[in-house]
VMD Tcl script that builds the backbone (N, CA, C; Angstrom):
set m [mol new atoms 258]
animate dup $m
set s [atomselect $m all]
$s set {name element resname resid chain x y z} {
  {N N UNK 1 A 24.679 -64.417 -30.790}
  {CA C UNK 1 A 24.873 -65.844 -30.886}
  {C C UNK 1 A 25.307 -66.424 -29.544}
  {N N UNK 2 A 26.144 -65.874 -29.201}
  {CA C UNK 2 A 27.077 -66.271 -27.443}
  {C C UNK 2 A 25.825 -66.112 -26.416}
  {N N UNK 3 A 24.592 -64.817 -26.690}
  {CA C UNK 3 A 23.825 -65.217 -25.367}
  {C C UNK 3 A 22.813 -66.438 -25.989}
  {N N UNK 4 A 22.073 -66.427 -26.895}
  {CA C UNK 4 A 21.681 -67.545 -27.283}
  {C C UNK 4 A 21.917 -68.633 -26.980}
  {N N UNK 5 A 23.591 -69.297 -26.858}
  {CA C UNK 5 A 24.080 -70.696 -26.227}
  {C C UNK 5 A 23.709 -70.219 -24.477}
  {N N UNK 6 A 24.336 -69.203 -24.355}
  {CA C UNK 6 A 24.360 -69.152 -22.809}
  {C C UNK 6 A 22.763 -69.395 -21.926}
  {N N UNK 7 A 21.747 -69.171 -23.077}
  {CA C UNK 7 A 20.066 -69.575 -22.560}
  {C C UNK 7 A 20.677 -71.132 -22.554}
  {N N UNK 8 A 20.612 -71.795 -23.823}
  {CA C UNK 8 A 20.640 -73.288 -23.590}
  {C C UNK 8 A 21.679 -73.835 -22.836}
  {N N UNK 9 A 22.649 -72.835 -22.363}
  {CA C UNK 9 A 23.798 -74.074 -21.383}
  {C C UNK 9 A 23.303 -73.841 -20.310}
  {N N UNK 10 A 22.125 -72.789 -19.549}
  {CA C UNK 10 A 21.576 -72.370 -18.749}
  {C C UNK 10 A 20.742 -73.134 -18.465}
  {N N UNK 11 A 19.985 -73.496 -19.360}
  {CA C UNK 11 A 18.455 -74.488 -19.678}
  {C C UNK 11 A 18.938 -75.663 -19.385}
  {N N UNK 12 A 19.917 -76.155 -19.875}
  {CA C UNK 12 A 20.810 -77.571 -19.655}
  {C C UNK 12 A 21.269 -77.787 -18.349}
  {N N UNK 13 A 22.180 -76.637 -18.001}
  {CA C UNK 13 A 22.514 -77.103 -16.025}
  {C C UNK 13 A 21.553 -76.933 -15.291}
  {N N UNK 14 A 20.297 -76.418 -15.413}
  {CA C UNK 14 A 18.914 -76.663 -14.583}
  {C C UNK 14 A 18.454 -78.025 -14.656}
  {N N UNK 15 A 18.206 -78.653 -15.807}
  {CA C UNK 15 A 17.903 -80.086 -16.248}
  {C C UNK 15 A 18.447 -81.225 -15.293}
  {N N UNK 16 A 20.023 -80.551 -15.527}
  {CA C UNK 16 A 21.279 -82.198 -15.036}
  {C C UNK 16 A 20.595 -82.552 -13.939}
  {N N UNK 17 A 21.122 -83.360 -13.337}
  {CA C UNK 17 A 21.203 -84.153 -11.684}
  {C C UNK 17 A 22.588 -84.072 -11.544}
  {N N UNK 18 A 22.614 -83.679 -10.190}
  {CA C UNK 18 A 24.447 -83.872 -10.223}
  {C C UNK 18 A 24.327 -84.989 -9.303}
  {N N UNK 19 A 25.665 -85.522 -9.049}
  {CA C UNK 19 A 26.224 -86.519 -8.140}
  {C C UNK 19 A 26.121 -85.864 -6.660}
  {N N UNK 20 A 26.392 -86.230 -5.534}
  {CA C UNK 20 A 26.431 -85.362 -4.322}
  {C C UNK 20 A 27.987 -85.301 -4.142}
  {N N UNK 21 A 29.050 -86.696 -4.482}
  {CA C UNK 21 A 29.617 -86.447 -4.146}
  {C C UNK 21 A 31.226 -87.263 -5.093}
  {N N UNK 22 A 30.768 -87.487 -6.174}
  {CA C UNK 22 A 31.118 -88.671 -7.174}
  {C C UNK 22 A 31.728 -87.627 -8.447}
  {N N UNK 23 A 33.260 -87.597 -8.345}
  {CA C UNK 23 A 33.500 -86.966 -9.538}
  {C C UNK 23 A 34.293 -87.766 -10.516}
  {N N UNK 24 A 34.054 -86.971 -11.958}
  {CA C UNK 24 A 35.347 -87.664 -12.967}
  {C C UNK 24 A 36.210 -87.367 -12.700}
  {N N UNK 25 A 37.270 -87.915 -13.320}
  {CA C UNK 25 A 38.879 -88.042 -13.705}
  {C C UNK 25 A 39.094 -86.581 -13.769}
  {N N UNK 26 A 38.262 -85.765 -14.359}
  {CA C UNK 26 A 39.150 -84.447 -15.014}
  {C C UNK 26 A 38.667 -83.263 -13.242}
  {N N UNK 27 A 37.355 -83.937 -12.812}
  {CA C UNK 27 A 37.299 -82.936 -11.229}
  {C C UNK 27 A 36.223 -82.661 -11.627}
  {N N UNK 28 A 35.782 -82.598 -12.734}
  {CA C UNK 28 A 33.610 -81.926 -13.102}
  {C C UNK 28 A 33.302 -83.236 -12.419}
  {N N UNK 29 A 31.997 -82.848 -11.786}
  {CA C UNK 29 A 30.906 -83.812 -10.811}
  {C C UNK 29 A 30.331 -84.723 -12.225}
  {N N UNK 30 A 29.759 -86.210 -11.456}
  {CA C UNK 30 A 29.117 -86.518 -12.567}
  {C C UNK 30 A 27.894 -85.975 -12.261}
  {N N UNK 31 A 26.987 -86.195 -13.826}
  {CA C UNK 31 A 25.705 -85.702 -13.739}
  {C C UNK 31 A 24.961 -86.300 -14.590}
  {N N UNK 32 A 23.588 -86.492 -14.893}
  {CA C UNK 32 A 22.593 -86.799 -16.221}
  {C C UNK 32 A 21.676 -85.756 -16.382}
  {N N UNK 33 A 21.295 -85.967 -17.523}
  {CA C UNK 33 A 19.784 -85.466 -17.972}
  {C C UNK 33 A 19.017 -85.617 -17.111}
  {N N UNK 34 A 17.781 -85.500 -16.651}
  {CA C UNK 34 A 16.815 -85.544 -16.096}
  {C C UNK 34 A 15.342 -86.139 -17.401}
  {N N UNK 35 A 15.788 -85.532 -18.355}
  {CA C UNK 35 A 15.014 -85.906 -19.133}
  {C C UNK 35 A 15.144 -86.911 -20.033}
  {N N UNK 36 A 16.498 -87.492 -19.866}
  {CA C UNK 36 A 16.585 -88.778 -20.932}
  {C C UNK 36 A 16.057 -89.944 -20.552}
  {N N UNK 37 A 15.898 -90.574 -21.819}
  {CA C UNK 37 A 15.205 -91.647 -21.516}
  {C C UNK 37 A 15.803 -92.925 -20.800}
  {N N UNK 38 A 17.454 -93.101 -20.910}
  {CA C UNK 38 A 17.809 -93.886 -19.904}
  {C C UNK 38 A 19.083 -93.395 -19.574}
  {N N UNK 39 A 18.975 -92.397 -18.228}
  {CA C UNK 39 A 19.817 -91.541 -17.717}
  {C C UNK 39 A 20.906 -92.721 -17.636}
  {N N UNK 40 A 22.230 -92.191 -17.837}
  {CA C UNK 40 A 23.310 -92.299 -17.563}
  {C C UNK 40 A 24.281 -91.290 -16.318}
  {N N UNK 41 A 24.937 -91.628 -16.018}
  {CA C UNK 41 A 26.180 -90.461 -15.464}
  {C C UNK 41 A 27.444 -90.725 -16.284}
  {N N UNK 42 A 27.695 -89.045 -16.483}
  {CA C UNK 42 A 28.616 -88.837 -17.322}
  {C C UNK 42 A 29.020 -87.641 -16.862}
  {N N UNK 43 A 30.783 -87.260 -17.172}
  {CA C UNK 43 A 31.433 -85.897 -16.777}
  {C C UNK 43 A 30.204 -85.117 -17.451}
  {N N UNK 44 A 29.785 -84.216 -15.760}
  {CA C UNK 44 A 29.241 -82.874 -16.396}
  {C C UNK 44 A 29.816 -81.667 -17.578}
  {N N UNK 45 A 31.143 -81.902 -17.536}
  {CA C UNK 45 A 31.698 -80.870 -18.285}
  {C C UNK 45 A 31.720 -81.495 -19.831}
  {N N UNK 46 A 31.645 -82.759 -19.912}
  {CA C UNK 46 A 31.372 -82.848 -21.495}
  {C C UNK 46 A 30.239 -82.727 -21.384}
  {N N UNK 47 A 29.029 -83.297 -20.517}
  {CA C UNK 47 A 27.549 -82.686 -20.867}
  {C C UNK 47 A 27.470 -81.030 -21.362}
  {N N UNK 48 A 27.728 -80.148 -20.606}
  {CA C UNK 48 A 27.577 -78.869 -20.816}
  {C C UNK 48 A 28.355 -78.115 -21.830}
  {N N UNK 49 A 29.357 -79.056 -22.511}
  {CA C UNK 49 A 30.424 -79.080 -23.767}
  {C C UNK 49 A 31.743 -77.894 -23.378}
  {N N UNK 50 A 31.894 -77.896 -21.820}
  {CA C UNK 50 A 33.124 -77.340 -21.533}
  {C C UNK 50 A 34.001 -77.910 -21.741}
  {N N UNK 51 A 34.349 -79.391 -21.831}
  {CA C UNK 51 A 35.710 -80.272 -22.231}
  {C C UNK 51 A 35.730 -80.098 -22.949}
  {N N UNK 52 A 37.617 -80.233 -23.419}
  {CA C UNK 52 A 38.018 -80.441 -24.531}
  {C C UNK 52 A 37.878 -81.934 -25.118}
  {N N UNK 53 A 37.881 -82.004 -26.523}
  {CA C UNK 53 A 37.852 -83.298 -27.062}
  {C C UNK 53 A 39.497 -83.631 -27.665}
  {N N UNK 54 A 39.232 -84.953 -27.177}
  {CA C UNK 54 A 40.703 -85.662 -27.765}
  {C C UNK 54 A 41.803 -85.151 -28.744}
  {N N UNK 55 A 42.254 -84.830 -28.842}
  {CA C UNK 55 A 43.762 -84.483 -30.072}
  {C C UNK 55 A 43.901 -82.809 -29.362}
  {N N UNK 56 A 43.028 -82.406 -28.944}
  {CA C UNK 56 A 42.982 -81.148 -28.475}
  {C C UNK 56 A 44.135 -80.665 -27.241}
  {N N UNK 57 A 44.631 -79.437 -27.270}
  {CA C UNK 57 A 45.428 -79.251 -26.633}
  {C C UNK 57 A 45.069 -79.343 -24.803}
  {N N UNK 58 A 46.158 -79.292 -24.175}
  {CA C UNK 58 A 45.363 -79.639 -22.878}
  {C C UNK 58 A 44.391 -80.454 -22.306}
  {N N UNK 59 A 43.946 -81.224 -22.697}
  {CA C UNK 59 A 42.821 -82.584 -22.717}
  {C C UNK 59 A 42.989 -83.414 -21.513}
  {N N UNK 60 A 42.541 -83.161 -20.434}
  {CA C UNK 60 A 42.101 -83.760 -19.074}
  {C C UNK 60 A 41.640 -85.560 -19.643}
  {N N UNK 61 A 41.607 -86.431 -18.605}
  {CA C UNK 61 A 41.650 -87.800 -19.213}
  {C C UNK 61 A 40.037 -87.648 -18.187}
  {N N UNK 62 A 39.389 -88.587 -18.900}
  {CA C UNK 62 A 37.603 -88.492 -18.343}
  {C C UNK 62 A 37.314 -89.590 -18.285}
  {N N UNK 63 A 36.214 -90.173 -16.888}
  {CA C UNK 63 A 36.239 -91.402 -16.884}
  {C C UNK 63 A 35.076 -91.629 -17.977}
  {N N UNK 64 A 34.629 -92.737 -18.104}
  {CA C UNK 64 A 33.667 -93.296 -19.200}
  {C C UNK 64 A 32.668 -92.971 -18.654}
  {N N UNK 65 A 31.384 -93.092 -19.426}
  {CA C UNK 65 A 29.749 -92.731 -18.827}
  {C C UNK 65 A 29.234 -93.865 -17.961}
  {N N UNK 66 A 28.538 -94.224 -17.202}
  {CA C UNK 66 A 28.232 -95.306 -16.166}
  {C C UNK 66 A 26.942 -95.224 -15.706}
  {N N UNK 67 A 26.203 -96.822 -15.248}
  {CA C UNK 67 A 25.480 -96.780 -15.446}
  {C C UNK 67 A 25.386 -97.065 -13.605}
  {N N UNK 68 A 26.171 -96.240 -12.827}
  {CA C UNK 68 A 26.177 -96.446 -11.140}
  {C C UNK 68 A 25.492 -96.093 -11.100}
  {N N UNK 69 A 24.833 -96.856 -10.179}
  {CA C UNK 69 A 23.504 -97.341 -9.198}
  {C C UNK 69 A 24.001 -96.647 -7.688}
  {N N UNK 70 A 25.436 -97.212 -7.619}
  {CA C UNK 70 A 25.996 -96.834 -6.149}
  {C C UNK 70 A 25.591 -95.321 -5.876}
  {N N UNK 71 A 26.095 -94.754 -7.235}
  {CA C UNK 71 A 26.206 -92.954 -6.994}
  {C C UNK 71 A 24.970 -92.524 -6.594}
  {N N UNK 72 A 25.291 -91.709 -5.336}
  {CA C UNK 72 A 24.150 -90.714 -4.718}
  {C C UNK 72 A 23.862 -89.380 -5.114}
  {N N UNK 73 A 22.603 -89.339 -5.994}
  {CA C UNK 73 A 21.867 -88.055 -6.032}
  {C C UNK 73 A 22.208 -86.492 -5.405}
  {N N UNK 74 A 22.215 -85.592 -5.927}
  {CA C UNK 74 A 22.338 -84.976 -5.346}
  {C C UNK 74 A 20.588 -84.297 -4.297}
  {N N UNK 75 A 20.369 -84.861 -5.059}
  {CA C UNK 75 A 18.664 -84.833 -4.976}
  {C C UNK 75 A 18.192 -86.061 -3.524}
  {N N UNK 76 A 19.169 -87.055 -3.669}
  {CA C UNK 76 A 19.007 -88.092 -2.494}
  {C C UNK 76 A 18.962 -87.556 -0.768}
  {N N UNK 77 A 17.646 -87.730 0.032}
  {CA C UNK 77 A 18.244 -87.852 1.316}
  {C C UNK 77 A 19.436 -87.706 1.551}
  {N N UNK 78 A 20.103 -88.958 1.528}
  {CA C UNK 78 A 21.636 -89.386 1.916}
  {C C UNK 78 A 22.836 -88.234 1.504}
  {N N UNK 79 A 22.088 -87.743 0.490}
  {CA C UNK 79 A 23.486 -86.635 0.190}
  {C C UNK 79 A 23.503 -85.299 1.013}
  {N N UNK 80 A 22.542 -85.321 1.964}
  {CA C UNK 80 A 22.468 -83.991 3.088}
  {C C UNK 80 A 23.215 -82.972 2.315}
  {N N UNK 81 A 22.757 -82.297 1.105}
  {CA C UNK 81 A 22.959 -81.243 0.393}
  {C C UNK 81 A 23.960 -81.026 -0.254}
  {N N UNK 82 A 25.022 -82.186 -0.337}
  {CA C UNK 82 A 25.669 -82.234 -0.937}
  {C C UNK 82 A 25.725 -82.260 -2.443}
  {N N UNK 83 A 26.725 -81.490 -3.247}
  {CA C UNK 83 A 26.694 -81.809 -4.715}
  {C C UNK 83 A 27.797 -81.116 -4.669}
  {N N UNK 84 A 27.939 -81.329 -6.488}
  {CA C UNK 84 A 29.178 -81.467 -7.681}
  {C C UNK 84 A 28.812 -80.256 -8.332}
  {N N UNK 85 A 27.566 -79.973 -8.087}
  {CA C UNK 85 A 26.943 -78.589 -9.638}
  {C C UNK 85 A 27.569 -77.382 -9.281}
  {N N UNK 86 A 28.584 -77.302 -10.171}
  {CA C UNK 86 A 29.533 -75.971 -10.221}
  {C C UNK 86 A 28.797 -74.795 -10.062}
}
mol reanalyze $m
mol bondsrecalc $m
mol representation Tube
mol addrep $m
C-alpha cells in the first residue's frame, strides 16, 4: 500500500511547478499542478499531503492559495535555476 502512494506522490512532484523563489508561511515552496485547469499556487506540502491539517498536533500556519502573477516559475528565464522543489 505505502509503495503504491509513494508511485503517486512521485507522479505528483514531477507534475507541480515550483516557485523559484516564493515560499509559504510553514517554509514548503509554493507550487501548482501543471495539469489543472486553472493553476493556482498553493503550499507544496499540502499539495503532496505532507501538512498537517488544522486541530492537529504541531500545525505550521500556511498562507492561503493565490492567484500571483508576480511569482516566478521555476521554469521562468528569470529564475536562473532557481527553485523551492524539495
Amino acid at each position: 500500500m505505502f509503495e503504491r502512494w509513494r508511485g503517486g506522490r512521485d507522479s505528483l512532484l514531477r507534475r507541480l511547478v515550483f516557485a523559484a523563489k516564493a515560499r509559504c508561511d510553514c517554509g514548503a515552496g509554493f507550487a501548482y499542478d501543471k495539469r489543472a485547469a486553472r493553476p493556482v499556487w498553493d503550499c507544496s506540502s499540502i499539495l503532496l499531503g505532507d501538512a498537517l491539517l488544522a486541530g492537529e498536533a504541531s500545525v505550521s500556519a500556511h498562507s492561503r492559495p493565490c492567484e500571483y502573477y508576480e511569482l516566478v516559475s521555476e521554469r521562468a528565464p528569470a529564475a536562473h535555476g532557481a527553485s523551492t522543489r524539495p
